[in-house]
Every structure is written in structure tokens, then in C-alpha cells.
C-alpha positions as CSV (number, residue, x, y, z in Angstrom):
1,X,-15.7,-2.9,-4.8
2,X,-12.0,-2.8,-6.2
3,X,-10.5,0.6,-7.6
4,X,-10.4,0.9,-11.4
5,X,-6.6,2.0,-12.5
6,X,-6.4,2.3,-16.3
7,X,-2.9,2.6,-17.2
8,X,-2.0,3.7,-21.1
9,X,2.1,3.2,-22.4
10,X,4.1,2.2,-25.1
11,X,6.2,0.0,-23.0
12,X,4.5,-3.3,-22.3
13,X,7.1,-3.7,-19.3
14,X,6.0,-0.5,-17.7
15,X,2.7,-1.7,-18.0
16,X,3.6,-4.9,-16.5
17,X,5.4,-3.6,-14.0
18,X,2.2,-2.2,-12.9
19,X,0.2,-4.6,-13.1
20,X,2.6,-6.6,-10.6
21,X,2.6,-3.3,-8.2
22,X,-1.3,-4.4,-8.3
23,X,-1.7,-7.5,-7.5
24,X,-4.3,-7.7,-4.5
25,X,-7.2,-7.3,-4.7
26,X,-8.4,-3.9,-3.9
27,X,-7.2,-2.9,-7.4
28,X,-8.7,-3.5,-10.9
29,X,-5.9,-2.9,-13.5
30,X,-6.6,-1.9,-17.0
31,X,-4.0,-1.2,-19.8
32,X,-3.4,-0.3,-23.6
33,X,-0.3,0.4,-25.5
34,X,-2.0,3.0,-28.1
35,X,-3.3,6.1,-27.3
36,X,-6.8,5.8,-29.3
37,X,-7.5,2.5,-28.0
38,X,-6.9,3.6,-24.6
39,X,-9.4,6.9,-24.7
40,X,-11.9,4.4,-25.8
41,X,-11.5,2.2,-22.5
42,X,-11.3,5.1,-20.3
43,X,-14.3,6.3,-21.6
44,X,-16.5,2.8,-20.9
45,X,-14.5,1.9,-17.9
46,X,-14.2,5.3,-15.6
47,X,-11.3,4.9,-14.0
48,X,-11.1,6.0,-10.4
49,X,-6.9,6.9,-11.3
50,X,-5.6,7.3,-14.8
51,X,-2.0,6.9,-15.9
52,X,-0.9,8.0,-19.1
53,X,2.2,7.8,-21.3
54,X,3.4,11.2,-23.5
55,X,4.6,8.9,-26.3
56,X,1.6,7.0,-27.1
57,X,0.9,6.1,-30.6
58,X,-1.6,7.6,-32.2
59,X,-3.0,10.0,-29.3
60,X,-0.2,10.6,-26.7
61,X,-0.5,11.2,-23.4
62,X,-0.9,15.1,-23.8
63,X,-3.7,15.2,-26.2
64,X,-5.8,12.2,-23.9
65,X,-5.2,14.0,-20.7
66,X,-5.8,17.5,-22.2
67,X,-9.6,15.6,-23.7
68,X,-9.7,14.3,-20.4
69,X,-9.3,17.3,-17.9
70,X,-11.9,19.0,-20.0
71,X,-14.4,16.5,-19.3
72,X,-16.5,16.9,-15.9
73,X,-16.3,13.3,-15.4
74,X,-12.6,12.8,-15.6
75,X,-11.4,16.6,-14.5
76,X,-11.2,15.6,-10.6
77,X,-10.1,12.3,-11.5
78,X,-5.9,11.8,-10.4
79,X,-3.9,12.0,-13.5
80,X,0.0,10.8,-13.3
81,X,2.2,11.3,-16.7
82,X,4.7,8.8,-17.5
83,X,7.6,10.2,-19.2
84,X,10.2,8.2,-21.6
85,X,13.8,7.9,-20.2
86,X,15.8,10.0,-23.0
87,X,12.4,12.2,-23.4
88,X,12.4,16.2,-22.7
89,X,8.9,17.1,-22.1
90,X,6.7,19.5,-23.5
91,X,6.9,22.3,-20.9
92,X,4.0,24.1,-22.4
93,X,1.7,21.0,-23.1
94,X,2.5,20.0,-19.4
95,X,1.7,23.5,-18.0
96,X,-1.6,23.5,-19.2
97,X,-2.4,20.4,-18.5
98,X,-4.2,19.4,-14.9
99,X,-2.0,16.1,-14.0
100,X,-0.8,14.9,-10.2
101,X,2.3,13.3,-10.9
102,X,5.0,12.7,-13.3
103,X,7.2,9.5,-13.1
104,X,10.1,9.2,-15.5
105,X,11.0,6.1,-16.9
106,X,12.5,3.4,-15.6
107,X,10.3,4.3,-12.5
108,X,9.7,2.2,-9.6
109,X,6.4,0.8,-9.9
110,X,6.1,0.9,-5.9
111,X,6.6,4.2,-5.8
112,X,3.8,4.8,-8.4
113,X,1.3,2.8,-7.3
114,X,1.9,4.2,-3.6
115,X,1.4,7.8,-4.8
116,X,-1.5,6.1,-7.0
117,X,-2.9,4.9,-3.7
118,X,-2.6,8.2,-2.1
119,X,-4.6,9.5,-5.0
120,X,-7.5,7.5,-5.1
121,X,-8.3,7.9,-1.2
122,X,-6.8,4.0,-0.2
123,X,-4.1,4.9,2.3
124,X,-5.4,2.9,5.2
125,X,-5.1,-1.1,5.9
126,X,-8.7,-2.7,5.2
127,X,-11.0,-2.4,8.4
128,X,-10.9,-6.3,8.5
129,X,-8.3,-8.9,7.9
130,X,-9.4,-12.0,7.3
131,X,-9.4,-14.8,10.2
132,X,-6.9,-17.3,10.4
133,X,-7.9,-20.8,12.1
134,X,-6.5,-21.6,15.2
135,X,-3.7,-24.7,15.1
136,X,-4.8,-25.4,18.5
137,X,-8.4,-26.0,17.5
138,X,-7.6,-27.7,14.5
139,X,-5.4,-30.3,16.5
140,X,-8.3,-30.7,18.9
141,X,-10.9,-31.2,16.3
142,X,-8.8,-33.5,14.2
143,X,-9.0,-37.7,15.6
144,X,-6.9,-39.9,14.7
145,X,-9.4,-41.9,12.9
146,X,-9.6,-38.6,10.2
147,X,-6.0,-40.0,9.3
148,X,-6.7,-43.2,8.8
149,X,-10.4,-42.6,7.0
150,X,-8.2,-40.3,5.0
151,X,-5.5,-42.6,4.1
152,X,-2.8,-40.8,5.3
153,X,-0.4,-42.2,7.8
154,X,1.1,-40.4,11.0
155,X,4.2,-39.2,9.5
156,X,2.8,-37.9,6.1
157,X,0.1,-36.1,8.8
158,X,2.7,-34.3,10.4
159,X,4.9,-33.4,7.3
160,X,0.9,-31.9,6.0
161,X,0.5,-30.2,9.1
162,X,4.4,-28.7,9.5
163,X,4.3,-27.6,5.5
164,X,0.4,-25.8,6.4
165,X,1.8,-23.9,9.2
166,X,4.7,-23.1,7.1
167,X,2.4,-21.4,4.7
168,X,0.9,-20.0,7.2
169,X,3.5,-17.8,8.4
170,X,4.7,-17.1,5.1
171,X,1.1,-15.5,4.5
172,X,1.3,-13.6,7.5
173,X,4.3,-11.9,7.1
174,X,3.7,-11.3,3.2
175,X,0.2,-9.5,4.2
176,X,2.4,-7.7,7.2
177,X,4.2,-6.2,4.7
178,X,1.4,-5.5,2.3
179,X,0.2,-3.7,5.3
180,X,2.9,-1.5,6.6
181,X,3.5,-0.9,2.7
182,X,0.0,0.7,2.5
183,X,0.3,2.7,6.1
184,X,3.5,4.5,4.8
185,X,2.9,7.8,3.9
């Protein structure tokens, strides 16, 4: 079952930006721009990580996390504040309230979701990958009557095959990375 990451802001590319740092699919993304909307999502969603703007319209950031960390359901939850680039925060608001993280905008939304990650318990690769077929077997199991029953001739054949094994690799070494990206500290 995928994490639940509810992310509230008043900058849709922020949000975006996080939605893009979550593509795969371990990760349920949720998002709202305005701070009473969002309260009313975390509440029917529970979120297993919570980010939050302090400039939200009409409840900001402080006032949902403060409601938040005073609920048992949501007090052990991971909290990360997203602050505005020309904001000062509220020392005092901040110091009172029980957040994990706070990423000033523009942030890198790598960086966030990794510390997001480390939050929420998923800082291992998955225990299985899954299994890619074997060219060799594929070759041996394909005739060369499937070519011609198929309609294709021997040269479009091979130009199929090359671009499959092109994709291939391009798979592998995108979930590579995916995977040394999640084994970083």
C-alpha cells in the first residue's frame, strides 16, 4: 500500500514540483492551495507525512499544524513547513509548534521528498524488483513464422526488437537511479 503525502501551499509550482519528486509509485500525493480546504483533506485522508505552507489562505500553515500536533492522530505524524522566499518566520509560532523540517522556498523538491522519505520509514529499495524477460529466451521462443503470421518483415523485426532492448536499458538505468536515490542517506 502506497504512502499518503498531503502537501498544502499557495504556490501551485511548489506543489507541482512535488508531485513530480513523487512520481512512483510507492507514493500517493495529495494537495490544496488553501488552508481550510486542506485541514478538511487531512482530516478524511490521514496522511502518513504532512507538508504545509505558513502563508496559506485562509488557515496558514501555523494555525493547521498547531490543530494538528494537538490531535493524537496527527501528533507523531512528520510535519515539514514550507516557508515563502522573502518570508521571516514567526519565531514564536514556530517554537511551539512540533514540525520536522523547514524548507525555504525555492526548495529542491529532491531534497524534500528524500527527507520526506526518511520521515515516513521508506529509506530502503523495495524487497523485490520486478523481472525483466530474458532477450535470449525471447529469441529462442520467437519462429520465424511469428513474423510472417504477424505481418512484419525481417527488417522491421529487428528495428522492433533493437528499439525494445533500447527501452530496456533506458528502464534499467532510470530504476538504478531511482534506487541509489532512495539508499542515500
Amino acid at each position: 500500500m502506497p504512502f499518503k503525502i498531503f502537501a498544502a501551499d499557495n504556490s501551485p509550482s511548489a506543489l507541482n514540483a512535488l508531485h513530480l519528486a513523487f512520481q512512483d509509485s510507492y507514493y500517493d500525493i495529495y494537495t490544496s492551495e488553501d488552508g481550510v480546504e486542506a485541514l478538511e483533506l487531512i482530516m478524511q485522508i490521514d496522511p502518513d507525512a504532512i507538508v504545509l505552507g505558513l502563508s496559506l489562505p485562509r488557515k496558514d500553515g501555523y494555525e493547521i499544524g498547531g490543530f494538528l500536533k494537538k490531535r493524537k492522530q496527527f501528533k507523531d505524524k512528520p510535519l515539514i513547513l514550507l516557508q515563502d522566499a522573502f518570508q521571516e518566520p514567526d519565531e514564536e509560532k514556530l517554537k511551539s509548534l512540533k514540525y520536522d523540517k523547514l524548507f525555504k522556498k525555492p526548495f529542491d523538491s529532491e531534497e524534500v521528498a528524500a527527507a520526506i522519505r526518511k520521515l515516513v520509514g521508506e529509506t530502503k529499495a523495495p524487497d523485490t524488483l520486478p523481472e525483466e524477460p530474458d532477450v535470449q529466451e525471447v529469441q529462442e521462443n520467437t519462429t520465424e513464422g511469428d513474423s510472417v503470421n504477424m505481418g512484419l518483415g525481417k527488417e522491421l523485426e529487428e528495428a522492433v526488437m533493437e528499439k525494445v532492448k533500447q527501452e530496456i536499458l533506458q528502464m534499467e538505468r532510470e530504476l538504478e537511479k531511482r534506487i541509489i536515490a532512495r539508499l542515500k542517506p
